[in-house]
N, C-alpha and C positions, 0 to 999 in steps of 0.2 A: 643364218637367216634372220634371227631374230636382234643380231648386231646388226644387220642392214637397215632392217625397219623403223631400228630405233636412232640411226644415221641420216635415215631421209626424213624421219620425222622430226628431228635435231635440223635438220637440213628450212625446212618448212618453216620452223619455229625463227630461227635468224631470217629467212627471206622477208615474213610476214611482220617482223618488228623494224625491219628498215624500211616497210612502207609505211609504218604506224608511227614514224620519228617526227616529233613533232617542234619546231621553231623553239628557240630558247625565247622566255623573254624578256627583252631588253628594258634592265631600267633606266636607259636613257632615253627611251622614245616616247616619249608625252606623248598624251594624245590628249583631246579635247572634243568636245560633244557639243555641238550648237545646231540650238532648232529655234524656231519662230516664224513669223511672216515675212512680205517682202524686204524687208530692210534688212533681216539675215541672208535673205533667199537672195538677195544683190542686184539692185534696181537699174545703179546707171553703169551706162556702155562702158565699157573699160579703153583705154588711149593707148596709144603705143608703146608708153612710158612703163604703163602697167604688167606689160607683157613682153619687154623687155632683157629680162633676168629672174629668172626666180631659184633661189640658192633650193638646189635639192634635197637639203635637211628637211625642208617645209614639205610635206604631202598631205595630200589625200585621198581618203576612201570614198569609191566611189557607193552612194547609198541606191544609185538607182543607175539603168544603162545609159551612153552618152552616145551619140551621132560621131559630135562634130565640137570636139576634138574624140575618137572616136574610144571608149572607156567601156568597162565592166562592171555591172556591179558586183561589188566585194574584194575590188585589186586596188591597187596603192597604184598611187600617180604622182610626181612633181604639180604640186600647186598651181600651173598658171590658170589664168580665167576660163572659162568658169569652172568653182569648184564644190557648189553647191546641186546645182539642178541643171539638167540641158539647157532651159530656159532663163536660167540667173545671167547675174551681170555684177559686178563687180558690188562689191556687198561688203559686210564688218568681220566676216574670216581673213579675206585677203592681208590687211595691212597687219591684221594681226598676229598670222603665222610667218611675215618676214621681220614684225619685229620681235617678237621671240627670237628667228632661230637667230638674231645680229647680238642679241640679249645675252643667251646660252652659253655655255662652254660648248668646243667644237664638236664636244661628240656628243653631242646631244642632238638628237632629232625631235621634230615638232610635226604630229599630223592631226589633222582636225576633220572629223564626222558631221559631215550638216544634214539635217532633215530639215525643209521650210519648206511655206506654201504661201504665195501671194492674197493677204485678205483672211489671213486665217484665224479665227478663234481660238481660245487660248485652249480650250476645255480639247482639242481637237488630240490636243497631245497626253489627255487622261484618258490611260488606256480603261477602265471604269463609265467615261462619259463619252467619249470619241463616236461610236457605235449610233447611240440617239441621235447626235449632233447632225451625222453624215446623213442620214435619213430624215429628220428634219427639213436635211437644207442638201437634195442630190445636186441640185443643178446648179447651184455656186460657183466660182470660179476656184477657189479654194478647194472643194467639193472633189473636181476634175482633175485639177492637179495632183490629191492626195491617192484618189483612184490608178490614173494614166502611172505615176511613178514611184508611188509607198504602197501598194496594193489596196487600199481603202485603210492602211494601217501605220498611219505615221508613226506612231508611238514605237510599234513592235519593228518596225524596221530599223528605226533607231538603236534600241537595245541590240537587235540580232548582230548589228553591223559592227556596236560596240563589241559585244561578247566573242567577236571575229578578231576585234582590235587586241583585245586583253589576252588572244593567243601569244602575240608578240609583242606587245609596250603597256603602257601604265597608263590607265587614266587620270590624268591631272586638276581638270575642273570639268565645270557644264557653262557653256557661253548661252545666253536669250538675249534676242532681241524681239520685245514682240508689245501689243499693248493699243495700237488704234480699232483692232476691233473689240478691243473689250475696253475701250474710253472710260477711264475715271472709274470704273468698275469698282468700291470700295473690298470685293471679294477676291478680287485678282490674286492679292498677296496668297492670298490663304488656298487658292488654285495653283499658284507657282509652284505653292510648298507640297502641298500634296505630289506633284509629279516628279522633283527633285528628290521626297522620298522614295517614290516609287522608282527612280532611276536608281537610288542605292543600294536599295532592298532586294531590286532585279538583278544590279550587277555586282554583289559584295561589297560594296564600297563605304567608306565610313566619311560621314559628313566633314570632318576635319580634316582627314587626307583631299578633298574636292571640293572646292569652293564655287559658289553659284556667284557669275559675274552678269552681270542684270545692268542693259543699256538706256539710257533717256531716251527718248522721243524727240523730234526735230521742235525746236522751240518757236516761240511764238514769233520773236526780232527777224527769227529765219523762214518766215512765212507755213508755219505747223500748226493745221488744226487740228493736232492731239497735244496740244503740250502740258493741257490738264492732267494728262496720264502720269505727270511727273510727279505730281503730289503723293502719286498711288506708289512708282515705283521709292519714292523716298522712303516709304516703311518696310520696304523689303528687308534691310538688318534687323530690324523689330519682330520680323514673322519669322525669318532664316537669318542667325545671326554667324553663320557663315556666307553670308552673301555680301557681294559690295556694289556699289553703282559704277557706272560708266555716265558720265557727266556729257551732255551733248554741245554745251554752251559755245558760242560761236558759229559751231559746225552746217557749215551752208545748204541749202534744201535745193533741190533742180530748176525751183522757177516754173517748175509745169505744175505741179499739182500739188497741195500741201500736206504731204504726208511723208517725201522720200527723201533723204539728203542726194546731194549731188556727187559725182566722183568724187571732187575734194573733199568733201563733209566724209564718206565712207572710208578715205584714207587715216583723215586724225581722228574718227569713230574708232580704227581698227588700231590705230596708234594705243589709243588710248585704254581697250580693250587689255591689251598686252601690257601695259603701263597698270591697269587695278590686279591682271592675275600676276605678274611680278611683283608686285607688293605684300600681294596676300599670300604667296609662296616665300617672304621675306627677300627676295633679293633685290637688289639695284635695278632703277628703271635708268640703267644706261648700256651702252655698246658695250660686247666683253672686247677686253683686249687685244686679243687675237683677232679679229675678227675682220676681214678685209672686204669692206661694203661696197658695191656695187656703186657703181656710178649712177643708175636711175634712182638709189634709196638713199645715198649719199647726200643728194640735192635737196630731198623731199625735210632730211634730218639737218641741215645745215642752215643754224640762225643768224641771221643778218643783223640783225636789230628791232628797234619796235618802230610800228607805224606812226606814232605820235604821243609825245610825253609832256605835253599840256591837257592837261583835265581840269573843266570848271565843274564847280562841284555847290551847291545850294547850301546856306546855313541852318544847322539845326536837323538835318535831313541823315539815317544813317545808310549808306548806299555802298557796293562793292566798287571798287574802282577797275576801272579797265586795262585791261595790258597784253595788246595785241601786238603780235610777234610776226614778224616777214621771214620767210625763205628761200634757200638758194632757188628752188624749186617754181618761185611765184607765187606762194600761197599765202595765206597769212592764218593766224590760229589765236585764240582767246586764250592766253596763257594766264589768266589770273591763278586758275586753282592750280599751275601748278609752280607757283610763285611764293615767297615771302616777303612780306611787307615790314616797313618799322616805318617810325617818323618823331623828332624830336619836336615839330610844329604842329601835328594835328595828332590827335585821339585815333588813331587807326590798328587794328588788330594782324596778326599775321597773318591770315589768310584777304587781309586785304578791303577789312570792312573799316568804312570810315564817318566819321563825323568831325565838323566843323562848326564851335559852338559863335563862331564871330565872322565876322565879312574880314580876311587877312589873303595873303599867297606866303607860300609857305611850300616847301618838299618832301615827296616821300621815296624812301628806299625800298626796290623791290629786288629781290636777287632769286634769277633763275637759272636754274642748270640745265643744260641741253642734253641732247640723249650722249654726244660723244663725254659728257661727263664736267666738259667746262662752264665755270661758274659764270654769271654775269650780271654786273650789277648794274642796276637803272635808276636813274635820277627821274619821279615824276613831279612836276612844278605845278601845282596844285593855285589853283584861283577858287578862293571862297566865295561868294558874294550872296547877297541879299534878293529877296523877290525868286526864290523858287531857283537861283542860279541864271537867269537869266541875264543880270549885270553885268557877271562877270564873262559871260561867252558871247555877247555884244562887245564887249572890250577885245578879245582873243576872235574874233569876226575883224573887227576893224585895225588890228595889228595883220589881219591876213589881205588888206589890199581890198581889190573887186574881186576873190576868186570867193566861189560860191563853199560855208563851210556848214557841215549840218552836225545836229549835234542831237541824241534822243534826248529826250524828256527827263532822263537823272543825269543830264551835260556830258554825255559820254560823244565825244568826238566819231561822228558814221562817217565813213569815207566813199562809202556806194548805198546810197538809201534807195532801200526796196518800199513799196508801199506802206505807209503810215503816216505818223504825223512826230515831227522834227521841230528842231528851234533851229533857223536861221536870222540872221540879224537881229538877234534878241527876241524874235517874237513865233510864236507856232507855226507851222505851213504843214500843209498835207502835200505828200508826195505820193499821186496815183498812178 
């Protein structure tokens, strides 16, 4: 009788440990943590293009329930749009997580956790200050959001969903994008750093294994009236020196309103995303070898050339040179920074900063590597001139015929001028 007892009790012990088996986990599955406002949360509509392909390496967790495409929260899904909020729209996770997983070796998975809320304050995600904020301010759009789909608890839904993640894959960094509603805030830094603590402290994690990758703001050229915020996110190394920037420069805003980049601008946003955590992880910001890219991502990654490799450039003045890049795709992108420069004719630095102590023409080499890994080198034909540059882009005006050519204010050749004011035929014009 009592070999029975101790049979079935043996018996009990193996049923009740095979339901307690818990996931290995894998340390190939990054995972990634991104929160902020609308510009994480993903503004504009996504196109056919975007939702065309998404390599199933790329996932994620859902932080809150979904409609439509119809999702759980706390299950793993193939990335397509949207993959932040029911209400998102394609946003700075997207391009990020396909170019990681084209980045990767193949068994490496990439999934990303977003919590965002459109309009949201920064403090919204200290879990310490959150509480005040939300009652301060119920009726916010921000407010309702974090209510309707974090339970009035951004912060802890985040961690929860991580500490969900960390059953099965590694967390790899923390993505932010965030910063118009705390404009210029010289505090910010020191609010960023507080809650990147508090995310390592919550979830074990040591500053060094996870890097804080921290995004620009839609710039001023691209019609953003936050781009002051850039000043503030510049000292984020300074306050987290595990943290890097995501440079916005180029990157296009919607034309509606001045705060959101447009599809394209969220595509090399998210490019580029993936381009600062692959550096700060050390590896190559190129395709792995193996890697057989999809024909929508194929287009989007394949360089044509640059749009124009005359630059009139002012004497005495020292200003970045521009070197705008075309794509299979249709796009075009501000490859300066991720360019090297030289010049045996003019004083220019390698990242592309120059000065011209005399009115001459003269070239500079820039040589850029694309993501499949090949080099390219570009000849820009650099025009000095006198009077603020304006000389010399009268001259490079009148070698272009009657076709109308505009040029900003440090002679940087615009090919579609949004509102401002431009040097056409040598002289200023406002374009309203």
């Amino acid at each position: 009788m009592l070999r029975i007892k101790r049979i079935i009790a043996s018996s009990i012990l193996m049923t009740a440990s095979l339901f307690c088996v818990k996931a290995e986990v894998d340390p190939n599955f990054h995972v990634y943590l991104c929160f902020g406002q609308s510009n994480m949360e993903g503004n504009a509509a996504w196109e056919t293009v975007d939702n065309q392909y998404v390599d199933p390496r790329f996932q994620m967790l859902a932080t809150t329930d979904f409609d439509n495409p119809k999702r759980t929260m706390g299950e793993w899904y193939t990335a397509y749009c949207p993959i932040v909020s029911p209400m998102g729209k394609l946003g700075m996770a997207d391009y990020f997580g396909r170019t990681m997983v084209a980045a990767l070796p193949a068994d490496v998975r990439v999934g990303v956790i977003a919590v965002a809320m459109g309009g949201s304050p920064i403090e919204m995600f200290d879990k310490y200050k959150y509480s005040s904020k939300l009652m301060q301010n119920p009726n916010e759009w921000w407010a309702t959001l974090a209510k309707n789909y974090y339970g009035g608890k951004p912060y802890k839904r985040l961690v929860d969903m991580a500490k969900k993640a960390q059953e099965t894959g590694v967390i790899k960094g923390i993505l932010l994008h965030q910063g118009c509603s705390n404009n210029g805030d010289p505090n910010w830094p020191s609010m960023v750093k507080a809650i990147y603590n508090n995310m390592l402290t919550d979830l074990g994690l040591k500053a060094a294994d996870v890097p804080l990758i921290v995004g620009e703001t839609l710039q001023q050229d691209q019609g953003g009236a936050c781009y002051g915020h850039n000043t503030v996110v510049a000292k984020m190394p300074q306050t987290v020196p595990t943290s890097h920037i995501v440079y916005s420069n180029g990157c296009p805003g919607n034309g509606q309103d001045p705060w959101h980049f447009s599809a394209e601008g969220y595509r090399i946003m998210g490019k580029r995303y993936a381009y600062a955590t692959l550096k700060a992880m050390g590896c190559a910001t190129k395709q792995d070898a193996a890697y057989v890219m999809p024909e929508n991502l194929e287009k989007f990654f394949t360089f044509t050339g640059v749009e124009n490799n005359e630059v009139a450039i002012p004497v005495g003045v020292v200003q970045s040179l521009p070197l705008w890049g075309l794509f299979a795709d249709g796009h075009r992108e501000d490859l300066t920074k991720e360019a090297t420069f030289s010049s045996t004719d003019f004083l220019v630095s390698s990242i592309g900063r120059i000065k011209a102590s005399e009115a001459k023409r003269g070239t500079v080499s820039a040589v850029y590597t694309d993501f499949a890994g090949t080099k390219h080198t570009i000849t820009l034909n650099i025009v000095a001139g006198d009077g603020g540059g304006e000389s010399s882009i009268a001259t490079i005006e009148k070698d272009g015929g009657n076709q109308k050519v505009y040029y900003d204010l440090c002679g940087r050749r615009v090919l579609h001028p949004s509102k401002g004011v431009y040097i056409l035929n040598g002289k200023k014009t406002i374009v309203r």
